[in-house]
C-alpha positions as MATLAB code, in Angstrom:
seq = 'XXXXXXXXXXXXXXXXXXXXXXXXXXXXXXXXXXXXXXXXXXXXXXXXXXXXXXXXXXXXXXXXXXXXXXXXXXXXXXXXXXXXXXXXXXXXXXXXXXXXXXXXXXXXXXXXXXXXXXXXXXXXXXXXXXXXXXXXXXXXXXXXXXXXXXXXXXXXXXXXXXXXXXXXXXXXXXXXXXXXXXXXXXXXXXXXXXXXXXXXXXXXXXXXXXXXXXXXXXXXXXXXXXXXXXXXXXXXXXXXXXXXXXXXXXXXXXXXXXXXXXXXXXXXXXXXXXXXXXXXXXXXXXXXXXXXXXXXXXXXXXXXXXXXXXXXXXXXXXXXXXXXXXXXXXXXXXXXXXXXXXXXXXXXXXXXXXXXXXXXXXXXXXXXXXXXXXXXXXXXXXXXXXXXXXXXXXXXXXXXXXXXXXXXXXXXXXXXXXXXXXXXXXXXXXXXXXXXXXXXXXXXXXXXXXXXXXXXXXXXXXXXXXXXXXXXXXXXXXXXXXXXXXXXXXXXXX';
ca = [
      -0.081    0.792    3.591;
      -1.038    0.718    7.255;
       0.228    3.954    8.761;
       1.318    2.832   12.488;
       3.989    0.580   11.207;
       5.178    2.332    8.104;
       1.744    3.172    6.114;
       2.803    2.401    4.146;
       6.585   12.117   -5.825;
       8.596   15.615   -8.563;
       8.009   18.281  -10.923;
       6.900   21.826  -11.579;
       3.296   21.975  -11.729;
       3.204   23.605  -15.148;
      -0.264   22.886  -16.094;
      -3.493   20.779  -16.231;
      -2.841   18.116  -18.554;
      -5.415   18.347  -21.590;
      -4.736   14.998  -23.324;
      -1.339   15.259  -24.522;
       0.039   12.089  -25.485;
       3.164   10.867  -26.925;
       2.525    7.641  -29.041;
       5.307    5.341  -28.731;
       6.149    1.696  -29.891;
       4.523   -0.979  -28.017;
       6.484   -3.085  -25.834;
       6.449   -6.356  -27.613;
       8.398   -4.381  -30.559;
      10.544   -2.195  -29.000;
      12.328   -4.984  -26.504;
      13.963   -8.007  -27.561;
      11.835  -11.221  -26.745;
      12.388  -12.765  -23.362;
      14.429  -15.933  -22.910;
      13.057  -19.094  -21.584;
      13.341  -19.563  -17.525;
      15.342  -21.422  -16.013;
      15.248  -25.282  -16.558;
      14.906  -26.105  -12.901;
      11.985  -24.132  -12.953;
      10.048  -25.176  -15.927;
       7.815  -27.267  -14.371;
       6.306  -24.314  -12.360;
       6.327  -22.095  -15.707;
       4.863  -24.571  -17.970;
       1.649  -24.591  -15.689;
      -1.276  -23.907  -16.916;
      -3.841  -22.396  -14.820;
      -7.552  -24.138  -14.775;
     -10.199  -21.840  -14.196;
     -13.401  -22.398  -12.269;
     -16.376  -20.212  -11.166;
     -16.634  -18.826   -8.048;
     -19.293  -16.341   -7.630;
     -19.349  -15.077  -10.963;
     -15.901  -14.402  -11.397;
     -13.127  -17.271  -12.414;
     -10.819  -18.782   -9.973;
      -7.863  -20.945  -10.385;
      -4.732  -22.054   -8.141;
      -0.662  -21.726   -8.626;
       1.731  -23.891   -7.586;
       5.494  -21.922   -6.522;
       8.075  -23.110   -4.673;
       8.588  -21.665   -1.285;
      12.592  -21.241   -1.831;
      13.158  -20.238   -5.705;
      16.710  -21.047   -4.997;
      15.737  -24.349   -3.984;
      12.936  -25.349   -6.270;
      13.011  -28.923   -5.627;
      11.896  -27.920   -1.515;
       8.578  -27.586   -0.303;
       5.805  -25.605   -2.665;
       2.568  -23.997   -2.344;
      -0.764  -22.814   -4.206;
      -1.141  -19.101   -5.118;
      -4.631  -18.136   -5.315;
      -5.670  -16.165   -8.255;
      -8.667  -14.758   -9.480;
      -9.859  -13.744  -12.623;
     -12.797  -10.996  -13.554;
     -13.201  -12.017  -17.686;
     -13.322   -9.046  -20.205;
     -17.148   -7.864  -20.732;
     -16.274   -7.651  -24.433;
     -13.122   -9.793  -26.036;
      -9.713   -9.416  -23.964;
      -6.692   -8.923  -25.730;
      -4.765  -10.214  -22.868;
      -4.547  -10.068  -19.036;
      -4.008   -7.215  -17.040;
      -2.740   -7.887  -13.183;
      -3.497   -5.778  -10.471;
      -2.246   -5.597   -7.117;
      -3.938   -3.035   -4.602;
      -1.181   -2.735   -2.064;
      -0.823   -3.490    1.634;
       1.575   -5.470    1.669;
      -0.799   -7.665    2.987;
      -4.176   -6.858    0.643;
      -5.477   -8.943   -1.173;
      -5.299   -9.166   -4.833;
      -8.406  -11.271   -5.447;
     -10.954   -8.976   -3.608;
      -9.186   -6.304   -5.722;
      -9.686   -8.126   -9.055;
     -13.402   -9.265   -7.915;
     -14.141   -5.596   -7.627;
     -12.336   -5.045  -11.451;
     -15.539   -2.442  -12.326;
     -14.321   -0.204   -9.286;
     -10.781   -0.496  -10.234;
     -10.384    0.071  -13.781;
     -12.559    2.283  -16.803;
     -14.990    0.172  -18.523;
     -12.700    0.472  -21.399;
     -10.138   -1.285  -19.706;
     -13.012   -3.923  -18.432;
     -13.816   -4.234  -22.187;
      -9.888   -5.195  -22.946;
      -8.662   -7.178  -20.619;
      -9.264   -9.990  -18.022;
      -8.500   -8.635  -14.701;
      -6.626  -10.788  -12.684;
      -5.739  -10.453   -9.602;
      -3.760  -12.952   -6.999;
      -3.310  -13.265   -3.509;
       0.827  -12.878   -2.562;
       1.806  -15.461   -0.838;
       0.923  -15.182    2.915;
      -1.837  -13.383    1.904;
      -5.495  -14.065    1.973;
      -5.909  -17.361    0.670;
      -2.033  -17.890   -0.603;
      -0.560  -19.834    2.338;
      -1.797  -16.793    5.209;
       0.768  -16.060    7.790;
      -0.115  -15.363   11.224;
       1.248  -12.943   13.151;
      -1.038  -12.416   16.355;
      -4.191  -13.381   17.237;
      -7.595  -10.441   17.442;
      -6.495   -9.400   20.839;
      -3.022   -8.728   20.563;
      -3.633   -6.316   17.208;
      -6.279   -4.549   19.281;
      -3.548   -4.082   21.477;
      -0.957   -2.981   19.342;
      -3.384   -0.480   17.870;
      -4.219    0.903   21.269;
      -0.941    0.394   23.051;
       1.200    4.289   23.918;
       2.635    4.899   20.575;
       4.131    8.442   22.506;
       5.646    7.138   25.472;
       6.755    9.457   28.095;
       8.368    7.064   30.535;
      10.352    4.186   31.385;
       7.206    2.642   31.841;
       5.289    3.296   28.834;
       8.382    2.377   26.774;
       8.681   -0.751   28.184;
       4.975   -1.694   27.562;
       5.373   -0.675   24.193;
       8.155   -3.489   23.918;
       6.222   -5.726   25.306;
       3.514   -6.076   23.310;
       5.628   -5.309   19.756;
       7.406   -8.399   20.779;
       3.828  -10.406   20.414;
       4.165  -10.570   16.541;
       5.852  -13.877   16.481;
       4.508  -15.141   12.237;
       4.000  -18.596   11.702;
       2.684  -20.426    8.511;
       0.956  -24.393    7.844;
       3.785  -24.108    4.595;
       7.247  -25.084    6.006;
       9.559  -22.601    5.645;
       7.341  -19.530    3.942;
       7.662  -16.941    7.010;
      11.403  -16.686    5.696;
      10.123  -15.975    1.832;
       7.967  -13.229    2.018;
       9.820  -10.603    0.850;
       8.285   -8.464   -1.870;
      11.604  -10.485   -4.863;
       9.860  -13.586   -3.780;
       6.420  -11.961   -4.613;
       7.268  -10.350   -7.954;
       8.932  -14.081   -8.636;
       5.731  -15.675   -7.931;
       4.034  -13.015  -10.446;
       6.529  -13.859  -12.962;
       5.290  -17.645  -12.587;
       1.313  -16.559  -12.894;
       2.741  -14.104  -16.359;
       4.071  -17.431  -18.223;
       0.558  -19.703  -16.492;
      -1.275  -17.167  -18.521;
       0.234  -17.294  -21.542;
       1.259  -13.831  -21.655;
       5.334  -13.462  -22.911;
       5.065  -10.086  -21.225;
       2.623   -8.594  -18.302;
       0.554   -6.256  -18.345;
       0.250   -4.473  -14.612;
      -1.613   -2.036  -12.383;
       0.018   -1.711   -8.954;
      -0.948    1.211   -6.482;
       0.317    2.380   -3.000;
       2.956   -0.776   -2.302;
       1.805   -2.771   -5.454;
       4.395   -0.076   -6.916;
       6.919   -1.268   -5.090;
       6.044   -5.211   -6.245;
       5.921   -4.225   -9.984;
       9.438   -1.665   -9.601;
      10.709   -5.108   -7.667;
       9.315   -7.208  -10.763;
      10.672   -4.805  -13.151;
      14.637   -5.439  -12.006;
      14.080   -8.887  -11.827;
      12.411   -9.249  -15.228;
      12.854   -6.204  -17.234;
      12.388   -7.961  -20.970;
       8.969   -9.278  -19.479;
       7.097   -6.239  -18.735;
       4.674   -4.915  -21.038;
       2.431   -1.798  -20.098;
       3.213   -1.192  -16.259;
       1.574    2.102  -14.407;
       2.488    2.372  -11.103;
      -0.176    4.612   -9.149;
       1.213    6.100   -5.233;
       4.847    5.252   -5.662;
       6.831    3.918   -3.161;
      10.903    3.563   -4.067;
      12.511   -0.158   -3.799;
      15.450    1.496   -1.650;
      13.833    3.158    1.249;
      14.960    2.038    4.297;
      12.713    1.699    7.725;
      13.580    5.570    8.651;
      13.612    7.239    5.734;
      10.263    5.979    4.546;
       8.676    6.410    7.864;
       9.762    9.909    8.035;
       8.156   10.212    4.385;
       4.553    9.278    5.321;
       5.210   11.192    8.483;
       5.784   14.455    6.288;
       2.743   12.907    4.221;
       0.887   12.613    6.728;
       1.139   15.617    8.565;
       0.812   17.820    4.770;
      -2.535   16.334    4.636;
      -3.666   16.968    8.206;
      -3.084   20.595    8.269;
      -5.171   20.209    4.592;
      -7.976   18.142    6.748;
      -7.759   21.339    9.606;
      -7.939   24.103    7.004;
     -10.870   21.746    5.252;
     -12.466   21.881    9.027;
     -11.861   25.834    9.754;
     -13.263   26.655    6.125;
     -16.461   24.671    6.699;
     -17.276   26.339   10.226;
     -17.820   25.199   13.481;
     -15.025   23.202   13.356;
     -13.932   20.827   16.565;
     -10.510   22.162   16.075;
     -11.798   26.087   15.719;
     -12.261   28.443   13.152;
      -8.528   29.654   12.640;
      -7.568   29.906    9.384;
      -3.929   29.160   10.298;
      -3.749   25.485   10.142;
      -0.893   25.065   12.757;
      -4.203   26.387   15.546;
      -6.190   23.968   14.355;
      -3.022   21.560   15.187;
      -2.291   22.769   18.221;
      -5.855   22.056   19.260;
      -5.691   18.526   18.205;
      -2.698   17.910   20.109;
      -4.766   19.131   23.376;
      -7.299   16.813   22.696;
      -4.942   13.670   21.681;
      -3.132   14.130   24.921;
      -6.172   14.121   27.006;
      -6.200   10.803   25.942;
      -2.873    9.469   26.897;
      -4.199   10.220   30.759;
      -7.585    9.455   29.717;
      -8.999    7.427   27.173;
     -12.614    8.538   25.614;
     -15.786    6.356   26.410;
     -16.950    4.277   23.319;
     -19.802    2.292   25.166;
     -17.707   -0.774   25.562;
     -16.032   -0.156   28.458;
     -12.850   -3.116   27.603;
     -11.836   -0.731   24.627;
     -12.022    3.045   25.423;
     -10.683    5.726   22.925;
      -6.858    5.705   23.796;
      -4.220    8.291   21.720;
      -2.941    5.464   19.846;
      -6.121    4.724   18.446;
      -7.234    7.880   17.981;
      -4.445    8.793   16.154;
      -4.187    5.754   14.120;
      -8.354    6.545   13.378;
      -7.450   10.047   12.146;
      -4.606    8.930   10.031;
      -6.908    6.225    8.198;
      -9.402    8.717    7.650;
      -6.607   10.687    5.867;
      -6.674    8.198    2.668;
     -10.021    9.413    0.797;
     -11.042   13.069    0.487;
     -14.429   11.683    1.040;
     -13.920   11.088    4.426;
     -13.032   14.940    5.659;
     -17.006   15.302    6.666;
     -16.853   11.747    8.976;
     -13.567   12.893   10.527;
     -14.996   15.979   11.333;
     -17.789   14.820   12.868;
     -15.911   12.185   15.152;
     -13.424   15.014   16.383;
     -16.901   17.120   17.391;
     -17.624   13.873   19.375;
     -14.438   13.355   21.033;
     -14.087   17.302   22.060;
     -17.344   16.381   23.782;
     -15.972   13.208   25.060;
     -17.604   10.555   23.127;
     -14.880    8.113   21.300;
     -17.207    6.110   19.670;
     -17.386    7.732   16.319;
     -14.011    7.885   16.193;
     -13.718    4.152   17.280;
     -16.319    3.350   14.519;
     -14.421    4.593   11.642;
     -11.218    2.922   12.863;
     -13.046   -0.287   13.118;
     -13.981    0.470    9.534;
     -11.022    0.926    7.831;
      -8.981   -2.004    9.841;
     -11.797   -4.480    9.042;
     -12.664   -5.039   12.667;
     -16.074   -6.694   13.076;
     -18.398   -6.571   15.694;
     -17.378   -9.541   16.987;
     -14.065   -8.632   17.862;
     -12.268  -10.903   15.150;
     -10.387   -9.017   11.740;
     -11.813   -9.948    8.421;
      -8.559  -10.917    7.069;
      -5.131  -11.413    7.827;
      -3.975   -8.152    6.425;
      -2.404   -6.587    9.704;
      -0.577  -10.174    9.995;
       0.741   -9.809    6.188;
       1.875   -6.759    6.339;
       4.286   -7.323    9.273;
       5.191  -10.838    7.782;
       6.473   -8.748    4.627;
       7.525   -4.902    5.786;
       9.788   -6.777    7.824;
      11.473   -9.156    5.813;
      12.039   -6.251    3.253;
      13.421   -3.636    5.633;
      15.189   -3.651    8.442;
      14.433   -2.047   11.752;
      16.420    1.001   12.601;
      19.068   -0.557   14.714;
      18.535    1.877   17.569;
      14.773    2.506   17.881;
      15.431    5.269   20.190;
      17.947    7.460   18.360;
      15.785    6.919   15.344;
      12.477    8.250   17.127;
      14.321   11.002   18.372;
      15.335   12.157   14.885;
      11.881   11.923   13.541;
      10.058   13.700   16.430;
      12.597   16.422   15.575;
      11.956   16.496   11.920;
       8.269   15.607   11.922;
       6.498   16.816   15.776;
       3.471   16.150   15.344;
       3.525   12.223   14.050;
       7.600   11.472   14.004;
       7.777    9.728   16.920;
       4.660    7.894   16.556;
       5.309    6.392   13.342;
       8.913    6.043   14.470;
       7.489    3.229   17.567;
       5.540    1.556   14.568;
       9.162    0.212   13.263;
       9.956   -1.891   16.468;
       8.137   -5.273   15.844;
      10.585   -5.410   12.735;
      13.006   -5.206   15.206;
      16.087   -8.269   14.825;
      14.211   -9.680   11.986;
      16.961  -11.176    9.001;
      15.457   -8.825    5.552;
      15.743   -9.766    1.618;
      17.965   -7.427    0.296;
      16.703   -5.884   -2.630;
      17.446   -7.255   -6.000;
      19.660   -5.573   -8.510;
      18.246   -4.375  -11.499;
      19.236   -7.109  -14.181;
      18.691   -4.229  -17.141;
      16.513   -1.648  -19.354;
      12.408   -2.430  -19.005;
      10.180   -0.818  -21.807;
       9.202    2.450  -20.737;
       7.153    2.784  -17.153;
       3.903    4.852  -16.337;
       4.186    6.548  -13.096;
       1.667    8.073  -11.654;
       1.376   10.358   -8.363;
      -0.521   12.627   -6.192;
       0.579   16.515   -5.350;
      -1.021   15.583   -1.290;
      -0.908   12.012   -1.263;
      -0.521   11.149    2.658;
       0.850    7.608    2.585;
       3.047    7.837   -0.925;
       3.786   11.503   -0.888;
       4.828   13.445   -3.658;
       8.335   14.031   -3.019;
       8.749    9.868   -3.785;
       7.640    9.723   -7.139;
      11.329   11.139   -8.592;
      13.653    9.027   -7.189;
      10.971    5.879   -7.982;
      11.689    7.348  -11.769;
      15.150    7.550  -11.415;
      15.346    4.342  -10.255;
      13.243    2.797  -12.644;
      15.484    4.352  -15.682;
      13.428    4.809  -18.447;
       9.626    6.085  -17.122;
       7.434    8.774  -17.324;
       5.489   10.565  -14.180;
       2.237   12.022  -14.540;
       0.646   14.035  -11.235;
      -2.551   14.336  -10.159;
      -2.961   17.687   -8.511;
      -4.872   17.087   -5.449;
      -5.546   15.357   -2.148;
      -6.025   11.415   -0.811;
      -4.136    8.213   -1.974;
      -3.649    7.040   -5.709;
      -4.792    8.538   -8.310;
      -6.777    6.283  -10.505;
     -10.321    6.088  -10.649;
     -10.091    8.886   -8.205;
     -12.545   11.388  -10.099;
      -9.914   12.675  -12.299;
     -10.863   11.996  -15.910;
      -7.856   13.228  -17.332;
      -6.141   11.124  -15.037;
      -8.139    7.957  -16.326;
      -7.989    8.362  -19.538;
      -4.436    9.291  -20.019;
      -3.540    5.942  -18.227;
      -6.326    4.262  -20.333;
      -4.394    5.436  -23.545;
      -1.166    4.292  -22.390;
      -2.758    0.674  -21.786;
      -4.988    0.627  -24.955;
      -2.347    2.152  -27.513;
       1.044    2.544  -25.574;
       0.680    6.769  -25.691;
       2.445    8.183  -22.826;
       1.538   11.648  -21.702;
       4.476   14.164  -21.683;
       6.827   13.844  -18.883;
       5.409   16.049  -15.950;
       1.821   15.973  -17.220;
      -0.622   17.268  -14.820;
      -3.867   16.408  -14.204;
      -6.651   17.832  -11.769;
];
């Protein structure tokens, strides 16, 4: 989840998990068999998909309507993607990687990175592209310019001024699509319908799913809508379906902020650290904050002198480099830069994680996705204001710059959340003790809300868990997939 507009849980840490499982009864005979779907859309779930290569994977198309509750209207192709088992599937497991806005073909292409081999061994991977996504339909929100913009406009503004340039150029995301009608169906219910339509193309009476970051959110979404169709769900980085714009930007902002004072103790431990040697994180802090402020007067040299280093971007660098534990050492190194004045590390890695190309242009429509949906799904805080001046108070050091990230959502009509329409088998949960973007304290109420499901933590930093270096971690999720064990409620893992 993109942390400058809304990046996009708990129990006692009793112990490292050491295999314990709980075998319970598989899904398909626990849970009644699902009914047929409605008539007036059969002829969307009788499709069957046709598969054709592309680049050594298998790729097919799916036809949805744009309007479910008028499925007569204008449709579309979903673009789906299939990596075949390496031995002989037993079904099809669907992943989505998050976003909203990434896409779930690159994800699926990339099925040896994502899932154990012994997962690669059971199942096809499949992975689609929501719609507005990618190849589904893509919205667009802005053209290259305007998101370098955005990313480098004042996200701290300290006068009239500033706030009224930082209006200016939220009010650039104007989303348009070639599909009439889409831009108002892109909430994450239309998604999860769309994924119920792919389920029945595949033959599958009940899916099998691997969501992480905001794919949890899809399959917890999917879940209330079709509860007697799920099968073996883990959720990885939870994010709860009733979050509204505040309270989940004040929950990455406490995410966020946990993990940067673990990034500045990281620094001080190693030595020599940009940010000094204090072993007291909130120094290390307090030295940042000198040298993100420089900025706002100042903006870093980069060597291209139309985008210098400004604090938005630095920020929004640091906070991107906050996702992987493996980045610590390149953060590090592009704060010794910028204490020297040199923005161009800093600028690199940002470039890097936005999927900014040298040529100026974004490799995807990602940032255009991920406005198109945050915003039909939430609504803005109705006074922007008020609601940065309770986050700067409960989170000072990124509150009120996360806060500014909700204002292109601003006067935009949202999809309110579905009601849950019953019981779904039993749920996998999964989340980590220093996750920045899904942190920890989420990953209760997303099991209360769910009903009937089962956390298991990760003890540790970065986002996700899953094929995160963990083994327990990988194989206890493994189990649940291959034989329906669960691990014991509360399970920890390092």
């Amino acid at each position: 989840m993109g942390p400058r507009a809304r990046l996009l849980s708990s129990a006692l840490l009793l112990g490292v998990l050491t295999g314990c499982t709980t075998p319970v009864a598989s899904p398909a005979a626990s849970t009644p068999a699902p009914g047929p779907p409605a008539a007036e859309l059969a002829r969307f779930y009788d499709q069957r998909l046709v598969w054709t290569d592309c680049d050594g994977a298998e790729c097919a198309s799916l036809v949805v309507p744009v309007d479910y509750a008028d499925p007569d209207g204008p449709t579309f192709e979903i673009a789906v993607l299939r990596a075949p088992s390496t031995a002989e599937a037993r079904g099809s497991l669907v992943v989505n990687p998050g976003g909203p806005g990434s896409s779930g073909r690159d994800y699926a292409r990339a099925a040896s990175g994502v899932v154990t081999d012994a997962l690669r061994d059971a199942y096809d991977v499949v992975g689609f592209d929501p719609r507005g996504v990618g190849a589904s339909a893509p919205v667009d929100c802005a053209d290259d310019a305007e998101f370098d913009l955005l990313i480098a406009t004042d996200g701290t503004p300290d006068t009239p001024a500033e706030v009224a340039e930082i209006e200016r150029v939220s009010a650039v995301l104007e989303c348009t699509s070639s599909v009439d009608g889409l831009v108002d169906h892109l909430s994450t219910a239309d998604a999860a319908r769309d994924m119920d339509v792919l389920r029945a193309a595949l033959g599958e009476e009940r899916l099998d799913y691997l969501g992480v970051s905001y794919g949890t959110h899809l399959g917890a979404t999917y879940a209330a809508l079709f509860p007697d169709r799920v099968g073996r769900f883990v959720l990885d980085g939870p994010l709860p379906r009733d979050l509204d714009a505040e309270e989940l930007t004040l929950g990455q902002a406490l995410g966020f902020e946990d993990s940067l004072r673990r990034f500045v103790a990281y620094c001080a431990a190693e030595g020599d650290c940009p940010l000094g040697d204090d072993p007291d994180p909130e120094v290390g802090l307090a030295r940042l904050r000198e040298i993100l402020d420089a900025l706002d007067t100042q903006p870093a040299s980069t060597g291209d002198p139309d985008r210098p280093l400004t604090e938005a971007a630095a920020t929004y660098a640091i906070l991107m480099s906050l996702y992987r534990v493996s980045d610590r050492p390149l953060l590090r190194d592009a704060l010794a830069s910028l204490a020297s004045g040199d923005g161009t590390p800093l600028q690199r890695l940002l470039d890097e994680r936005t999927g900014r190309q040298a040529d100026g242009t974004y490799r995807d429509n990602s940032f255009d996705a991920f406005y198109a949906v945050s915003c039909r799904d939430r609504a803005a805080p109705g006074d922007i204001t008020a609601s940065v001046d309770r986050l700067s108070s409960a989170a000072p050091f990124l509150g009120e710059y996360l806060a500014w990230g909700n204002l292109p959502c601003a006067g935009i009509e949202v999809t309110a959340p579905p009601q849950a329409r019953g019981a779904a088998p039993t749920i996998l949960v999964v989340a980590t003790t220093h996750d920045p973007a899904t942190p920890f304290a989420w990953a209760d109420a997303l099991v209360a809300q769910l009903g009937d499901a089962v956390l298991l933590v990760r003890e540790g930093d970065g986002h996700t868990a899953y094929r995160e270096g963990s083994v327990c971690i990988d194989e206890s999720i493994d189990e649940f997939f291959l034989d329906g064990a669960l691990p014991e409620p509360g399970a920890v893992c390092d």
